[in-house]
N, C-alpha and C positions, 0 to 999 in steps of 0.2 A: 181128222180135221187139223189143218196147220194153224198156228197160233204167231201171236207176233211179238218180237223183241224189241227191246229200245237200249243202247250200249251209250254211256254217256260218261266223257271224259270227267275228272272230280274238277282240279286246280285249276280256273281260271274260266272254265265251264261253269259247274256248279258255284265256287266261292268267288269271291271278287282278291282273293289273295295266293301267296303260295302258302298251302298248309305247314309244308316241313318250316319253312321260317317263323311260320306263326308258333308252332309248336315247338320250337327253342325257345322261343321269347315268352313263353305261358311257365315253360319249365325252367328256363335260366336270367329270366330277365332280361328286359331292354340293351343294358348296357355290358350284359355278355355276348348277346347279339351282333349288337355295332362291332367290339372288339374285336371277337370271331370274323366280321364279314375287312377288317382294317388287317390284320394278319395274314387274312389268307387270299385278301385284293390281288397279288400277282398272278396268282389262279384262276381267280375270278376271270383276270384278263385275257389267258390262255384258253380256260372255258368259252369267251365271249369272240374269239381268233378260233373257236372251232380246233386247237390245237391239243385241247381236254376234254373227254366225253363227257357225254352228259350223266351216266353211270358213275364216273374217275371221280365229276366233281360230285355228287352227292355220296359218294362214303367218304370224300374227305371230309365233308362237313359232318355228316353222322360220327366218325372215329373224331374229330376234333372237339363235339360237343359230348357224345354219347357211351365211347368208348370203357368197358366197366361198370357201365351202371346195371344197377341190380334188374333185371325186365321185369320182374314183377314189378317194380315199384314204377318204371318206365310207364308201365302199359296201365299200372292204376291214372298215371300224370295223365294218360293220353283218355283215356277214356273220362276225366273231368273235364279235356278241353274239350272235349264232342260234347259235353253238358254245360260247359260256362262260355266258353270262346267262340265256339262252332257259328253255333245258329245264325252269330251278328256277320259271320261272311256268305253266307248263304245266299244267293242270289233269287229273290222273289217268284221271277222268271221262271227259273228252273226247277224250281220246288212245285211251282203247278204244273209245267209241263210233267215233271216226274207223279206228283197225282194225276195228271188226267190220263196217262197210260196204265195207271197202278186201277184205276178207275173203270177203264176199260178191258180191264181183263188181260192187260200184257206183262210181259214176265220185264223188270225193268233191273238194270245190271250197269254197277260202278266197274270202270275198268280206267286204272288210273295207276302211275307211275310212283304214288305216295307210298307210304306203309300202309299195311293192313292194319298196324296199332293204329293208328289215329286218323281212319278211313274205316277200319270194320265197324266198331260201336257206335258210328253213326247211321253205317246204314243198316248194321241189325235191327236201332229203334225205327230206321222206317220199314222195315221189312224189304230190303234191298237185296241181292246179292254181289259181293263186293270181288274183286279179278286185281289184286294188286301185288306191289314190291312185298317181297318178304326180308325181313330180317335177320342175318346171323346170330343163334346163340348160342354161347356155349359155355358150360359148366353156372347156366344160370343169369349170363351175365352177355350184355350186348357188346359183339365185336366188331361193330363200327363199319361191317360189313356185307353188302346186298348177297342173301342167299339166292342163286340161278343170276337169271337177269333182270335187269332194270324194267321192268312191265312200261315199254314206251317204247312206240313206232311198230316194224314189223311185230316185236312182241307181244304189244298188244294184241296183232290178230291172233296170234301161236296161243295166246290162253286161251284167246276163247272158242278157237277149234277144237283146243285139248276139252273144252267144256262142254261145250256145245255141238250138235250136226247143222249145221245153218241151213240143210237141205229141209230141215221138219217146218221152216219157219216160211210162212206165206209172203210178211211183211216183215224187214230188218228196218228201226231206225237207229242214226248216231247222231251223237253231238260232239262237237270238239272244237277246241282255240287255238291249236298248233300247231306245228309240221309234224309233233310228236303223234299228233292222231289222225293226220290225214290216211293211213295205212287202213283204218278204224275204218273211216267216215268212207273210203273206198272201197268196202264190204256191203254196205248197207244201199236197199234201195231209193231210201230219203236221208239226206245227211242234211246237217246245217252245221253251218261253221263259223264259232264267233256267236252264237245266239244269244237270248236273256241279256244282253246291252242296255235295253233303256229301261 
């Protein structure tokens, strides 16, 4: 009997924010934040001219902010912000669509560009399975650098072929807010794009 999936981007799908900024700002404060974002604004700028991947600029913000720190203690910070921070970006929306598939008996799957730190312990409490960026570490300690690739665009699909046979699945849904998941939302036989808005 084929069963159905539902693939749903996290950042701006689910929450009404980007996590990784939320989660400097839970860990380092507001106005290491701002600082971080006033330093490395020339990047920003090339990022934003499509001149710096979208990969390039997230470990430079990871190595600028993260660089050395102990991951144990990282991934303690991160698993309080999926218990203190999380919930209030959570999009209403999206949380029942995600029960009503969970509801129905479909197997429902985060597949998002973020870390698995601050993306897994949220969707292990809902019983989720999460497809995301992994983290370098090494000797204990984070190097500021994405292990493989940046889980966003084609690679989104590449995980979850390596996961999944999409052949077993009757029905595929997706959700996504970006060009990052259009790759995503053009696997699936119902997508929506931009949803949970009002």
């Amino acid at each position: 009997m084929k069963q159905t999936i539902a693939f749903f981007d996290f950042d701006g799908t689910i929450t009404t924010k980007d996590t990784m900024f939320e989660v400097i700002r839970y860990q380092k404060g507001s106005g290491a934040l701002y600082l971080g974002f006033l330093l490395l604004s020339p990047l920003l700028v090339l990022f934003k001219l499509k001149l710096v991947s979208s990969h390039t600029m997230k470990e430079i913000f990871l190595r600028y902010f993260f660089k050395g720190a102990a991951v144990s203690t990282f991934r303690e910070k991160c698993a309080a912000f999926c218990r203190e921070r999380l919930p209030a970006l959570i999009r209403p929306g999206a949380l029942a669509a995600i029960k009503e598939h969970q509801e129905k008996g479909h197997q429902v799957v985060i597949v998002t560009a973020s870390a698995q730190d601050w993306v897994g312990p949220w969707c292990e409490k809902m019983n989720i399975t999460c497809i995301a960026t992994q983290l370098e570490v090494k000797n204990e300690q984070l190097t500021g650098n994405i292990l493989g690739l940046n889980c966003n665009g084609d690679e989104k699909v590449c995980r979850i072929k390596n996961e999944y046979d999409l052949e077993l699945f009757e029905n595929i849904f997706a959700y996504g807010d970006s060009s990052g998941d259009k790759a995503m939302l053009a696997i699936a036989g119902t997508s929506q794009f931009k949803p949970f808005r009002s």
